[in-house]
Backbone as JSON Lines, residues from 0, in Angstrom:
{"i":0,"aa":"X","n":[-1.17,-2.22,17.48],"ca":[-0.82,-2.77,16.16],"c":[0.34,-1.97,15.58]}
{"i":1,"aa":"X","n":[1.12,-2.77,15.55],"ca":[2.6,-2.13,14.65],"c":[2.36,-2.14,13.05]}
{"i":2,"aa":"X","n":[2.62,-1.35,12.65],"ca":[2.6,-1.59,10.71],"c":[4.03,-1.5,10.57]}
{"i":3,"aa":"X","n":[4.86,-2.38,9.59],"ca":[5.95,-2.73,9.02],"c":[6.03,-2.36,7.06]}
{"i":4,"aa":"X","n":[6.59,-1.58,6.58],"ca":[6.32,-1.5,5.44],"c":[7.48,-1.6,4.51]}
{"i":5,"aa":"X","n":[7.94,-2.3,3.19],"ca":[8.85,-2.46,2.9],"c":[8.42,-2.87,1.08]}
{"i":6,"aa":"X","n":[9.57,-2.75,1.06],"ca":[9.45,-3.08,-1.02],"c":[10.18,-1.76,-1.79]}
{"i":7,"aa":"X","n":[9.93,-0.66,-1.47],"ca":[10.17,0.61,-1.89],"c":[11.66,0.27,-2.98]}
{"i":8,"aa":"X","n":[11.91,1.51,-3.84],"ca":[12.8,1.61,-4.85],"c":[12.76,1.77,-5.97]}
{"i":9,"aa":"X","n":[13.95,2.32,-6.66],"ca":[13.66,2.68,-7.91],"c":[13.85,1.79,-9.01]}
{"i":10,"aa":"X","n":[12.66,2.09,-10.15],"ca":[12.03,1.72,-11.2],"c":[12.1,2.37,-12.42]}
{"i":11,"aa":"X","n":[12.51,1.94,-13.19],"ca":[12.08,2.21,-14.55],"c":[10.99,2.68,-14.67]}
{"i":12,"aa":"X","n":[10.08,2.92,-15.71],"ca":[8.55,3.14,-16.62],"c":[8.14,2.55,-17.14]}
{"i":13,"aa":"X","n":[7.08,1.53,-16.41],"ca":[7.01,0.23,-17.08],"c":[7.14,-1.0,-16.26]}
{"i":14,"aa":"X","n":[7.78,-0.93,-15.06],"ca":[8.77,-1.8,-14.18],"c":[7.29,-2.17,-13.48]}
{"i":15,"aa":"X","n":[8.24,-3.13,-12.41],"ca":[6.98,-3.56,-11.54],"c":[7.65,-3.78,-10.28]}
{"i":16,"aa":"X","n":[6.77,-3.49,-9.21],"ca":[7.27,-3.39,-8.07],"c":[6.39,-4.18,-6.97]}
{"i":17,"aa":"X","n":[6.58,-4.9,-5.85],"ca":[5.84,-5.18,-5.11],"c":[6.03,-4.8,-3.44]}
{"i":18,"aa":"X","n":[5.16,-4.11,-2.51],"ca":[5.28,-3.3,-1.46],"c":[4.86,-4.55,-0.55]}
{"i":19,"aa":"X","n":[5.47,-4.45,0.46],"ca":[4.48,-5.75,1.75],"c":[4.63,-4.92,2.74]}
{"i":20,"aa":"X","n":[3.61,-5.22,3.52],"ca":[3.21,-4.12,4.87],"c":[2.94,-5.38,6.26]}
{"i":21,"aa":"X","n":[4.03,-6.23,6.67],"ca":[3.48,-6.76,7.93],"c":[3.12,-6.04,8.91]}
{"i":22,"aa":"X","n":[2.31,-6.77,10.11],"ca":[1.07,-6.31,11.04],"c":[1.65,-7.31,11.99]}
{"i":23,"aa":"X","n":[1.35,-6.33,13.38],"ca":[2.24,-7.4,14.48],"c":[1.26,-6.4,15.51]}
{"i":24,"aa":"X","n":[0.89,-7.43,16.83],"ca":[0.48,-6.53,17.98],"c":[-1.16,-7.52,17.9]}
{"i":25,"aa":"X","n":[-1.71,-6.53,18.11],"ca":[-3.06,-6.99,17.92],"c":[-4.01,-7.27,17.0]}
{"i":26,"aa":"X","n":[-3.44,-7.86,15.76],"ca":[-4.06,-7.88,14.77],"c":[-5.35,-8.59,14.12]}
{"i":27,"aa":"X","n":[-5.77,-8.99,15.46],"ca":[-6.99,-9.29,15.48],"c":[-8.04,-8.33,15.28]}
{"i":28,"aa":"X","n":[-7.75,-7.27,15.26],"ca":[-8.69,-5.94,15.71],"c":[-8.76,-5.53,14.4]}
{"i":29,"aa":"X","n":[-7.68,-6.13,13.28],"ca":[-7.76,-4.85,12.1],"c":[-8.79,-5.68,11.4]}
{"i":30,"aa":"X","n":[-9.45,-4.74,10.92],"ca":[-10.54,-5.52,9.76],"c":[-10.49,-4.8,8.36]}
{"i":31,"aa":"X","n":[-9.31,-4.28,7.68],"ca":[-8.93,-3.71,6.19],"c":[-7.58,-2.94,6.47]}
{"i":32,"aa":"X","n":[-6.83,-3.26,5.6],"ca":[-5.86,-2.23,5.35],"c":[-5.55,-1.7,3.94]}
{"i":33,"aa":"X","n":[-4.64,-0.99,4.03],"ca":[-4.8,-0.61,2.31],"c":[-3.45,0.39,2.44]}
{"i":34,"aa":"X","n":[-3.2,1.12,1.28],"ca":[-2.04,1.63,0.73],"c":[-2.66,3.55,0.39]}
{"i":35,"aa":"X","n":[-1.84,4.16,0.95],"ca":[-1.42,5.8,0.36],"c":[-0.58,5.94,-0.41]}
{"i":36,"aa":"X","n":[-0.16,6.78,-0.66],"ca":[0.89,7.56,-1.25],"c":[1.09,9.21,-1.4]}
{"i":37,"aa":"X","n":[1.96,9.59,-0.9],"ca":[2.05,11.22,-0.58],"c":[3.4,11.71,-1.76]}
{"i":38,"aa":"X","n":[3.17,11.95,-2.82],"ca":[4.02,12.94,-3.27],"c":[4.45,14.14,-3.24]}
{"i":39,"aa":"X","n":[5.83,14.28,-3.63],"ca":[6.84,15.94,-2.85],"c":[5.35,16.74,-3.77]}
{"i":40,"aa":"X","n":[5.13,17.73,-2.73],"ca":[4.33,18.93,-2.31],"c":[2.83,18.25,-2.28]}
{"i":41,"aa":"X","n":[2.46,17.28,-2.27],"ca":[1.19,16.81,-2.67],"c":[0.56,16.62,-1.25]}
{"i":42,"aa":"X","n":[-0.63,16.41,-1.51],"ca":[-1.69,15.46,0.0],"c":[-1.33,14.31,-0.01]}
{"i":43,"aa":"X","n":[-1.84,13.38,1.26],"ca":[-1.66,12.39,1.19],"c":[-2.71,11.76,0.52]}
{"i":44,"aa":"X","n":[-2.73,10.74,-0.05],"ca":[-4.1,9.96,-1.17],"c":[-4.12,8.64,-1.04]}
{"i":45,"aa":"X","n":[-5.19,8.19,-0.96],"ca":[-6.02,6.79,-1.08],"c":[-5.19,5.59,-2.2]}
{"i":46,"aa":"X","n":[-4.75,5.3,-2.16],"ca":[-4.75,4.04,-3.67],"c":[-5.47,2.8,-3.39]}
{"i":47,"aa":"X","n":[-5.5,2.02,-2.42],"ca":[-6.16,1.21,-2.29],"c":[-6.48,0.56,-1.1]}
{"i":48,"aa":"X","n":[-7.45,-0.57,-1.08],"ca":[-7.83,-0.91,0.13],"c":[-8.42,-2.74,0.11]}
{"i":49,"aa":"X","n":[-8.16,-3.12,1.26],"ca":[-8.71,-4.47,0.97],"c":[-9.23,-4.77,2.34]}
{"i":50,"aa":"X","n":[-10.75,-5.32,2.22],"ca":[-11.26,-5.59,3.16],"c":[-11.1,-6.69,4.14]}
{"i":51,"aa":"X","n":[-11.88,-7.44,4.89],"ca":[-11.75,-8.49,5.78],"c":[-11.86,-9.51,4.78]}
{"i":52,"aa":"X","n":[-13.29,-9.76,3.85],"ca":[-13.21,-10.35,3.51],"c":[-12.95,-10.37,2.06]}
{"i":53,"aa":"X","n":[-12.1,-9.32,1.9],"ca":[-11.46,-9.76,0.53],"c":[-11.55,-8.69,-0.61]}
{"i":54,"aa":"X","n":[-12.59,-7.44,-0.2],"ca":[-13.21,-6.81,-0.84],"c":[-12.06,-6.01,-1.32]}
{"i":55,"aa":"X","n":[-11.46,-5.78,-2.78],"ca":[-10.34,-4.62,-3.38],"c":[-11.11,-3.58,-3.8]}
{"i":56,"aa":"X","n":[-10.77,-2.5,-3.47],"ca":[-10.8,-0.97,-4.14],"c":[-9.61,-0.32,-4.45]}
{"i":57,"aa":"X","n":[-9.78,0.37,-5.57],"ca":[-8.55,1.18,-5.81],"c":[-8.91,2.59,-6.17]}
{"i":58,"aa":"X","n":[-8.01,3.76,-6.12],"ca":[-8.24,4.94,-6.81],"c":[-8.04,4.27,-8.56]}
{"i":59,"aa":"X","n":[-8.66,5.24,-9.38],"ca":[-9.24,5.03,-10.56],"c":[-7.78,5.2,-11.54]}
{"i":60,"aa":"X","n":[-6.83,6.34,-10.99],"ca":[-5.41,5.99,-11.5],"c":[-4.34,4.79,-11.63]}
{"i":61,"aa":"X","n":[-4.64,3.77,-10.69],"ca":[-4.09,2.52,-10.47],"c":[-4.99,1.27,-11.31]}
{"i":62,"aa":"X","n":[-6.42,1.33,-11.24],"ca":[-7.12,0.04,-11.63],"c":[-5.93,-0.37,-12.92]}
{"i":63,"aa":"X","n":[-6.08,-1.51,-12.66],"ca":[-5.46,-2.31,-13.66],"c":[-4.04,-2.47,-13.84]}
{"i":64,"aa":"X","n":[-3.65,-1.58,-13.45],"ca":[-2.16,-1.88,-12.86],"c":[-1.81,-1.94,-11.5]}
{"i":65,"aa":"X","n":[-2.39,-1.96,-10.39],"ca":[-2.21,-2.46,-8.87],"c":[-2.6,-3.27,-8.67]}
{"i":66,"aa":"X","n":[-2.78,-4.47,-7.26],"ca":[-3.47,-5.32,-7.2],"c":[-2.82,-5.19,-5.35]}
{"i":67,"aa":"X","n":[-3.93,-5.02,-4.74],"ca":[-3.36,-5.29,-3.42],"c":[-4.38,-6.8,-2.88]}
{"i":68,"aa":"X","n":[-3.49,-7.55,-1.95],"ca":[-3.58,-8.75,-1.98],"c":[-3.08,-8.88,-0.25]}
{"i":69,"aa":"X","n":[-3.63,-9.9,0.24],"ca":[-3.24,-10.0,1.72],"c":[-2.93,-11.79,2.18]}
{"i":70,"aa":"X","n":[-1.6,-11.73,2.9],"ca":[-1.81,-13.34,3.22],"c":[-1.89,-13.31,4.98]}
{"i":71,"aa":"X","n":[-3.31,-13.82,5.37],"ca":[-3.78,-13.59,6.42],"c":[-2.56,-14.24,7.69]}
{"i":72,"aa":"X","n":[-2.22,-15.48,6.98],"ca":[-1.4,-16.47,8.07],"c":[-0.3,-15.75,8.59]}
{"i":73,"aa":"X","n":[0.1,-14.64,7.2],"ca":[1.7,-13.58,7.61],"c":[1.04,-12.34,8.34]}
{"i":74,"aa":"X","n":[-0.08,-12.03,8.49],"ca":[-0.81,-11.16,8.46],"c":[0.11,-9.7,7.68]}
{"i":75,"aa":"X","n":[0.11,-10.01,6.57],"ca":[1.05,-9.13,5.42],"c":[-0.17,-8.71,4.44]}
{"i":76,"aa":"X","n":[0.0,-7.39,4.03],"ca":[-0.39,-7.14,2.77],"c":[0.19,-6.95,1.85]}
{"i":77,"aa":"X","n":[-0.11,-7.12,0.5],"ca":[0.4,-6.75,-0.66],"c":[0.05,-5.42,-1.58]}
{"i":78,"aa":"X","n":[0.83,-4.72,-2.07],"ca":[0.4,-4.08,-3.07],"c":[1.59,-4.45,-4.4]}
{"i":79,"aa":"X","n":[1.0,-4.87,-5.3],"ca":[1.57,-5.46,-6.9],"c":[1.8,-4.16,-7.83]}
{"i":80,"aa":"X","n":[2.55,-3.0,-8.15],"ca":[2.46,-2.4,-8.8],"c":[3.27,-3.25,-10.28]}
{"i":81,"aa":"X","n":[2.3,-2.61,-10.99],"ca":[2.68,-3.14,-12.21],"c":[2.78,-1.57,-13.6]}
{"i":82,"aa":"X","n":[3.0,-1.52,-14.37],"ca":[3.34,-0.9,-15.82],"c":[3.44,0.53,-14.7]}
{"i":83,"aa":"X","n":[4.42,0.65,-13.72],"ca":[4.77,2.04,-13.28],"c":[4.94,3.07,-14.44]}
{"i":84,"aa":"X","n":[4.36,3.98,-13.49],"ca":[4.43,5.65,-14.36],"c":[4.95,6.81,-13.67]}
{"i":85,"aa":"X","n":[6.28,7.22,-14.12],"ca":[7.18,8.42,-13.15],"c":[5.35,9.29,-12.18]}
{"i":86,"aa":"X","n":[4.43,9.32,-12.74],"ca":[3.34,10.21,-11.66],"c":[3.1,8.97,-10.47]}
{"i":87,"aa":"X","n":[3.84,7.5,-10.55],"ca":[3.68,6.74,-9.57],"c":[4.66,7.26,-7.86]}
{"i":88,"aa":"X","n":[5.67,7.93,-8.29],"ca":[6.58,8.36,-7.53],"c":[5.87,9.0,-6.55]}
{"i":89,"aa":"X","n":[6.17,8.58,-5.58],"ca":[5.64,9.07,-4.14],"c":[6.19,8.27,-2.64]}
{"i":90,"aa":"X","n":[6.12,8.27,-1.91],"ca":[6.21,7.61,-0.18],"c":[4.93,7.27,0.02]}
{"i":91,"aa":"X","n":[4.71,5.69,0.06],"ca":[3.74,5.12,-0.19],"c":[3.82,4.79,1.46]}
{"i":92,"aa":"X","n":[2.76,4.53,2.06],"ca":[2.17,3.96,3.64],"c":[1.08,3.43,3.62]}
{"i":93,"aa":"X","n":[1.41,2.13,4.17],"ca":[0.66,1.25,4.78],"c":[-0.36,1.81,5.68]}
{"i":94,"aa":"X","n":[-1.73,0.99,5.94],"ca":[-2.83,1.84,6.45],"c":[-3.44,0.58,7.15]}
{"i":95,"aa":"X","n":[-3.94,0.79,7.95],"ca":[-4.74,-0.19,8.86],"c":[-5.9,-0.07,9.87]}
{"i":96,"aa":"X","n":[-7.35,-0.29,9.61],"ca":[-8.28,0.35,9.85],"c":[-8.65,-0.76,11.48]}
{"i":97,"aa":"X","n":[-8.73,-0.46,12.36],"ca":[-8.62,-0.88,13.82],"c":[-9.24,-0.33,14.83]}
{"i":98,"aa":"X","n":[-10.62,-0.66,15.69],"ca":[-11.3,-0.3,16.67],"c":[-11.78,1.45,16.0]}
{"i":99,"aa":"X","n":[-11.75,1.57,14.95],"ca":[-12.43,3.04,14.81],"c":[-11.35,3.66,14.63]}
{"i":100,"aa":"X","n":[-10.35,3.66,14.12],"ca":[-8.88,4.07,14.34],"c":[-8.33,3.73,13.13]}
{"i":101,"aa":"X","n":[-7.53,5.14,12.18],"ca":[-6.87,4.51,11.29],"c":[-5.44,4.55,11.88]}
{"i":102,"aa":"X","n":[-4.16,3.47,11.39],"ca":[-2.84,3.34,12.17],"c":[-2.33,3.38,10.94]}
{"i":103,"aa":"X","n":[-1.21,3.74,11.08],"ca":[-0.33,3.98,9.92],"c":[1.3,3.49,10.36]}
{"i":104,"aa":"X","n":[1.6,3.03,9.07],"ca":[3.27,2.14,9.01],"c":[4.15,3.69,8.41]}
{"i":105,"aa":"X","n":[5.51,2.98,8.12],"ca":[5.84,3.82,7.94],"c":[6.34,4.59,6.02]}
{"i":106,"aa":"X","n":[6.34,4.96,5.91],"ca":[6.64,5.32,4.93],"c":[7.79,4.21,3.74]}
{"i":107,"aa":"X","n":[7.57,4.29,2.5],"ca":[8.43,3.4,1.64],"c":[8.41,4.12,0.43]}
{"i":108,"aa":"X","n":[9.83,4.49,-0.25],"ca":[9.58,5.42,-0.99],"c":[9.92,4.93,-2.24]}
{"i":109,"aa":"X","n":[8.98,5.02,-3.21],"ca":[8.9,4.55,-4.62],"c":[8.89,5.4,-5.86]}
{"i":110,"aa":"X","n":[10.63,5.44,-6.63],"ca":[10.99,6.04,-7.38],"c":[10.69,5.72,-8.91]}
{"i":111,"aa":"X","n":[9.98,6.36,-9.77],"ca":[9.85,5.73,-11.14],"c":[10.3,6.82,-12.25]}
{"i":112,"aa":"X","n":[11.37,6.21,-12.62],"ca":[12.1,7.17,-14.03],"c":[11.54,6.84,-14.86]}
{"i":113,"aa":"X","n":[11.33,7.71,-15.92],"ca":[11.26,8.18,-17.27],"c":[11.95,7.54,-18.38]}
C-alpha cells in the first residue's frame, strides 16, 4: 500500500484547509486510516482516525474543528481543518492501519500565522 498525501500550506488563523491522502496498492487490506502531525522539536501525535465503517475519532485539541472523512471509490481520505490555530502548524502524515501494520504517507506541511 502506497500512501499519497497532499493539501499542505500556509494559512492564516482562522483559515481552513483541506489535506487528502490517496491509497494505491492493496487497499483492500486497509481497514482505518487517519492523520498525525509532528511539530519542529515535538513527537509525533494522533489527530485523528476513521474507521472501516465510518467510525471518527479525534485528539480532544481538534474536536470541532477537524473532520476527517473518506471517499471509498477514490480510496482517499480527508482531513477538513477548519478555524486553524498557529499551535496547528506541524507536518501532518497520513496513516494507514493494514494486516497488523501501521504504513505511513508522506509528510505535508501545514503553516498557520498569527
Amino acid at each position: 500500500v502506497l500512501l499519497q498525501a497532499s493539501g499542505g500550506g500556509l494559512v492564516q488563523a482562522g483559515g481552513s484547509l483541506r489535506l487528502s491522502c490517496a491509497a494505491s496498492g492493496r487497499t483492500f487490506s486497509i481497514y482505518a486510516m487517519g492523520w498525525f502531525r509532528q511539530a519542529p522539536g515535538k513527537e509525533r501525535e494522533f489527530v485523528a482516525r476513521i474507521s472501516g465503517s465510518d467510525s471518527a475519532y479525534y485528539q480532544d485539541s481538534v474536536k470541532g474543528r477537524f473532520t476527517i472523512f473518506r471517499d471509498n471509490a477514490k480510496n482517499t481520505v480527508y482531513l477538513q481543518m477548519n478555524s486553524l490555530k498557529p499551535e496547528d502548524t506541524a507536518v501532518y502524515y497520513c496513516s494507514a492501519e493494514s494486516a497488523g501494520s501501521r504504513l505511513w504517507g508522506q509528510g505535508t506541511l501545514v503553516t498557520v500565522s498569527s
